[in-house]
N, C-alpha and C positions, 0 to 999 in steps of 0.2 A: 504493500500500500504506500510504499513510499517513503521517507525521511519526515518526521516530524518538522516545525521551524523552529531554527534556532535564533536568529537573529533578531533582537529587541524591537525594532519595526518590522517582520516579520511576523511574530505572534500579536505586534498591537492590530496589525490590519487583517489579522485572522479571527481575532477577539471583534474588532468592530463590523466585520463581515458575519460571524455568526448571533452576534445581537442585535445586527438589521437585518436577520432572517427572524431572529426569535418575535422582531417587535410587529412584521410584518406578516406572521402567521396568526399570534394577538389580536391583531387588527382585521382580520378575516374572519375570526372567531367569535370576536365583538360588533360585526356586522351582521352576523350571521342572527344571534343571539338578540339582539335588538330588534332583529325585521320578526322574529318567530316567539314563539311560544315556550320553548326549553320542552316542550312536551312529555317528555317524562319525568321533570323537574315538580310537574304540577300536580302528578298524584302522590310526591313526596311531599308537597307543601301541605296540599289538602289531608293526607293521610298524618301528619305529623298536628295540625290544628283539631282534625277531630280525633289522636287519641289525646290529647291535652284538655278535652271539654269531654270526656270517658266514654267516647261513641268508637266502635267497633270500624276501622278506616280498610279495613281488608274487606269489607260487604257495605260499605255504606253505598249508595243511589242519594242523588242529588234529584231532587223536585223544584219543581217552580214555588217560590214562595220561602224558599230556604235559602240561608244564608250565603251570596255569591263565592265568599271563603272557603266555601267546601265544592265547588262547584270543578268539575273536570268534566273537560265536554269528549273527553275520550275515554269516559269509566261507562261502557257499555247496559246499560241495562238492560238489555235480552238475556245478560248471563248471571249468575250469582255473585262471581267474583267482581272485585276492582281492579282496579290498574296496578292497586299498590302492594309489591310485594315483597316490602325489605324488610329486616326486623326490628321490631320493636327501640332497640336502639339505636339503629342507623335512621330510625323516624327523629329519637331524643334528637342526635346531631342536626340534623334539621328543623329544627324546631324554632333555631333563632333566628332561620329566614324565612319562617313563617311567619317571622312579626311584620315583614315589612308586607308595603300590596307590590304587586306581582308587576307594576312598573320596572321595578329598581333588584327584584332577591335574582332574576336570573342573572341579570350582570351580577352582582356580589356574586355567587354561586360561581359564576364564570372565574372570578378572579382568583378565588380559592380553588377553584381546579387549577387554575395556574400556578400559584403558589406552591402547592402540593407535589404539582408533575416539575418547576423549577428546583423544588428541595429534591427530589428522589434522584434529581439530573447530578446535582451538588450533592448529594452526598455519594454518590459512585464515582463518581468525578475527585474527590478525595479519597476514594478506593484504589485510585488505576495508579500500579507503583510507577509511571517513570512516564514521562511529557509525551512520548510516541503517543500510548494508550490514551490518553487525557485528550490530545486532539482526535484519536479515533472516534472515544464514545462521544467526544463533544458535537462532532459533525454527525454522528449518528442520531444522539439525540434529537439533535435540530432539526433531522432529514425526517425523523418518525411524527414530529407535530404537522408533517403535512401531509399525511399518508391520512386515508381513507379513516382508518381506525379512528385516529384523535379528531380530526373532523366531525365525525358522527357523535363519537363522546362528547364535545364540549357543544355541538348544535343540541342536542338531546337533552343535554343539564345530566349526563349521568355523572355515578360516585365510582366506579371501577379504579380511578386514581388515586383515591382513599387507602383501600388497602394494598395497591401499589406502591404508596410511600411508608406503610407503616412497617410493609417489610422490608423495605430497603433499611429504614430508621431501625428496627429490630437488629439486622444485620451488622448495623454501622456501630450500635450498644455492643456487641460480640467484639467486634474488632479492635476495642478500646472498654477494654474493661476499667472499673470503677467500683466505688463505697457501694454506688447505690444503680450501678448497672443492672443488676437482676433482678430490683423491684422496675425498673423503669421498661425493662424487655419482658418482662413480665406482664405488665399494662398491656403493651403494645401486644403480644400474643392474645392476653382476654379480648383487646376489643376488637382484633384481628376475626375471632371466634365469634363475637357479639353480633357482628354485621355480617359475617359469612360461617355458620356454621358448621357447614362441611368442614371447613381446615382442622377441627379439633380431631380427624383422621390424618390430617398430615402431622402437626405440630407434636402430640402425643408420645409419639416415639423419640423423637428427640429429644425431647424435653427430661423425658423417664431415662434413656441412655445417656445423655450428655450435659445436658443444662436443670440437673436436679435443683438448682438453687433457685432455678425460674417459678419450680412446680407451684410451692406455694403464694408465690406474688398474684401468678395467673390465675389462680383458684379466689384468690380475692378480688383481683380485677372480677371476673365472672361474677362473682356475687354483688358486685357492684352494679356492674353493667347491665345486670341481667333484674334487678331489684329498683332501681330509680324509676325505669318506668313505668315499673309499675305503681310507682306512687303518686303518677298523674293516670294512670288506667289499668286497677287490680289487673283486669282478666286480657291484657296487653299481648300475653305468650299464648294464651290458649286462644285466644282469637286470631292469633297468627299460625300457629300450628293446623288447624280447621281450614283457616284462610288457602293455606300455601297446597293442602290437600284437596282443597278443591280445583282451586287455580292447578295441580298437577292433573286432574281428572280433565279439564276443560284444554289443557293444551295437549295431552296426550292424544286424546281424541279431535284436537282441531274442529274443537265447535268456537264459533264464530260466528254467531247469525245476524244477520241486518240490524242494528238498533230503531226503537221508534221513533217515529219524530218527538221530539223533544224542544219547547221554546225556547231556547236557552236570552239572559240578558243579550242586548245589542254589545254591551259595555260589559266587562269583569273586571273589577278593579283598576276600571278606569283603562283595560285593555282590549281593544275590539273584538270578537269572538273571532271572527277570521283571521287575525294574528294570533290570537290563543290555539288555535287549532294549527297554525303554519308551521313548517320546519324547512330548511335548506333542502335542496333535491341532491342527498350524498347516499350513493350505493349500499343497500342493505342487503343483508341475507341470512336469514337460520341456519347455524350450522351444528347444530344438539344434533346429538347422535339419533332423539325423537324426529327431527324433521328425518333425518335422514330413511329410517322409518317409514316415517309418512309417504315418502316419496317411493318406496316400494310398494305402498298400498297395505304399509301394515298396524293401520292406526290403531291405538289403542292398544300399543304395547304396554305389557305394565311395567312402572321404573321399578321395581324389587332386582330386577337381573343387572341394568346398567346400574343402580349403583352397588348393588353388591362386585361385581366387575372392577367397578374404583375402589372399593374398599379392599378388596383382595388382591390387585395389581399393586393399589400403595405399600399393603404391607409386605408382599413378595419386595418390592423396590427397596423400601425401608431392611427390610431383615438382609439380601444382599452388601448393603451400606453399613449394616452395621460398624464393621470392622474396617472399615475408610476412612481417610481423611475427611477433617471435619468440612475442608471448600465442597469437598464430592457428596457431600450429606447435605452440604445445603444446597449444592445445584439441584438435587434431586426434590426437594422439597419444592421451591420455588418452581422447578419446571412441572408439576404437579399441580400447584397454585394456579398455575396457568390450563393446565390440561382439564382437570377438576370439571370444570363449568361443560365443559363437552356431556357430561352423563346425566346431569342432574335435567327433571322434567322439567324443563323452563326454557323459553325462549335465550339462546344464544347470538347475541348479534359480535360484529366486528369491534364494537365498544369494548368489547371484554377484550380484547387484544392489547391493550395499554398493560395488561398483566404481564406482559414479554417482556417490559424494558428492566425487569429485574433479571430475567434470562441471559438478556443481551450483553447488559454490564456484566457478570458474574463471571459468565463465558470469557468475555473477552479478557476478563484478568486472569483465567486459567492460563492463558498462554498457550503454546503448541497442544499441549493434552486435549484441548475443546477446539482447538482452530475451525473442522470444520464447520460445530455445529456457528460458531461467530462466522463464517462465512455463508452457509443456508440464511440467518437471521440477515445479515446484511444485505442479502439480495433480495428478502422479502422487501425491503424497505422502499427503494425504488418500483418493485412489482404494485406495492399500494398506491405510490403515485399515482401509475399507470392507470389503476381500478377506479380513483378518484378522476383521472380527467378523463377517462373516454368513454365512461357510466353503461359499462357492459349488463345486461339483463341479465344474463346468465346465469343462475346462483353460483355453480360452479366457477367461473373467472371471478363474480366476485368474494367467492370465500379460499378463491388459491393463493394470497398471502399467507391468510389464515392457518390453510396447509402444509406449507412451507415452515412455518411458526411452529405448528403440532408435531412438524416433523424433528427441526430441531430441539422440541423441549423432547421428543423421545429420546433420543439420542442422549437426553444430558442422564436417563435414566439408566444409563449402563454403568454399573462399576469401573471407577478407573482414579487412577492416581494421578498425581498431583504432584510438582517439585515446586510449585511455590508456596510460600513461609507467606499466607492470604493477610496474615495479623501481624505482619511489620506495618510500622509507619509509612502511608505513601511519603 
């Protein structure tokens, strides 16, 4: 790939070249965001307002005559379920941009995705031992905020960048231990758990094999995370447990039936229903192992098999790792974080692809051991451009980044070693 730059104007006109890509994908992001609705930002909003007044946000239906703050003009009523289907705590988290009206919280929300995805860039970025790698992942970086994936995530208002940075953040606590390192990666595992519950399949094993000082920090985060809200809505978990089992019975089967007309306000909070309902026109496509299903004609598979299959691929992976360096235990993990969402009965879109920039970075600091799988990932990178500007219909062309991605997180899942010392100081 070339010679990193050595030369003090050199890296200034390198540094001012890739923060007028960063400022210029922002800016695209923040137009996008402005002209649209954040659409899935809004059954976060609304689902977080009505568990805070103790109404069940996983089945609620909005009528005419009810409060416009709970109103989502894409929470279908022909079906049981809502739009909303996060947990209970990743509602808490949003909770405090559901004070604002819906002028002004997707931008905030915007800007806190950026925040988030600028720390996870910065903190792998003080990962990469030696300036080659640093301007590698740095252009990499930059190159991934234009690709299809992060387009869709930040038009959308989704959270996927969330627990993209808390494991980077998690990581970065491991590499520089401290007094109080193990209560603080300990946090970040609970609330890792609290918003995505599956990982408590990934995480567990390590934690029990190597980071025994985490166990109980995480077991307290948990009780935390998992008890607050229900202090604004007792029956918060068991309405989301019902909820997400419905909602699994309605996407398995791909019922979808016409909603009915519905009056909805001209105005929602002051934003016009046809900008509430807009979003950018950026390539989407299902890529859950359920569509995949579907597209055989085999609906209504039931999830018991695919996730029993991730649960017993994790631990086969995991039990292989045992006896590995600890870089190759965490590659495996994290590329599992990524894999993960492939089995679970829920719509998968290319949003969830922001989960790979922990793949990416990790990789790339393995060195020769992972080259190829840092070479698959790189090429995805440009391939998404691609998918972004010439808006193939195809599901397949546009979930073959995606593939490419899946391909190299499997790859990170093979036993293999390591000659670099991951926890020297970059």
């Amino acid at each position: 790939m070339g010679q990193a730059p050595s030369s003090p104007l050199t890296r200034l006109a390198g540094c001012l070249l890739l923060g007028l890509l960063l400022l210029n994908s922002f800016r695209i992001d923040w137009r996008h965001v402005s002209e649209g609705g954040s659409v899935d930002l809004r059954n976060r909003i609304t689902g977080a307002r009505l568990m805070s007044a103790g109404i069940d946000p996983f089945r609620y239906k909005w009528k005419p005559g009810e409060p416009a703050e709970y109103c989502d003009p894409y929470n279908n009523p022909a079906v049981a379920i809502s739009k909303t289907t996060i947990t209970p705590t990743f509602l808490l988290l949003k909770l405090p941009f559901a004070q604002f009206p819906y002028t002004v919280s997707p931008l905030i929300w915007l800007l806190c995705q950026w925040l988030l995805l600028l720390g996870t860039g910065l903190l792998w970025l003080r990962a990469c031992p030696n300036e080659r790698e640093k301007w590698i992942w740095a252009c990499l970086f930059v190159g991934f905020t234009y690709t299809v994936s992060w387009r869709l995530h930040a038009d959308r208002g989704q959270g996927y960048v969330l627990p993209t940075f808390l494991i980077a953040a998690w990581i970065s606590s491991l590499r520089k231990p401290s007094a109080h390192s193990a209560k603080l990666s300990g946090f970040c595992v609970a609330l890792l758990i609290s918003i995505r519950p599956h990982y408590i399949v990934l995480f567990a094993p390590l934690l029990v094999w190597r980071y025994r000082d985490q166990v109980l920090p995480t077991i307290v985060g948990l009780g935390i995370c998992g008890l607050v809200p229900m202090m604004l809505d007792a029956s918060c978990w068991a309405d989301y447990q019902s909820g997400m089992s419905e909602w699994s019975h309605v996407y398995r089967n791909g019922i979808n039936p016409r909603p009915p007309p519905t009056p909805f306000p001209a105005m929602i909070e002051g934003v016009p229903i046809d900008q509430l309902g807009r979003f950018a026109v950026i390539p989407f496509a299902d890529s859950s192992v359920f569509a995949l299903f579907r597209s055989f004609g085999w609906s209504g598979m039931p999830e018991t098999p695919a996730l029993l299959v991730f649960v017993l691929l994790s631990a086969l992976t995991f039990g292989l790792m045992r006896n590995k360096p600890e870089e190759s235990q965490l590659l495996a993990l994290i590329a599992w974080s990524f894999a993960a969402d492939f089995f679970l009965p829920a719509l998968r879109n290319c949003y969830n692809d922001v989960l790979i920039l922990n793949v990416m970075a990790l990789a790339l600091i393995g060195g020769k051991t992972t080259r190829i799988i840092s070479i698959i990932l790189l090429i995805s990178v440009p391939l998404s451009w691609w998918v972004l500007g010439s808006m193939p219909r195809e599901r397949w062309l546009i979930n073959l980044p995606t593939l490419m991605m899946l391909a190299a997180s499997a790859l990170c899942l093979f036993p293999h070693s390591t000659s670099r010392v991951w926890k020297s100081n970059p």
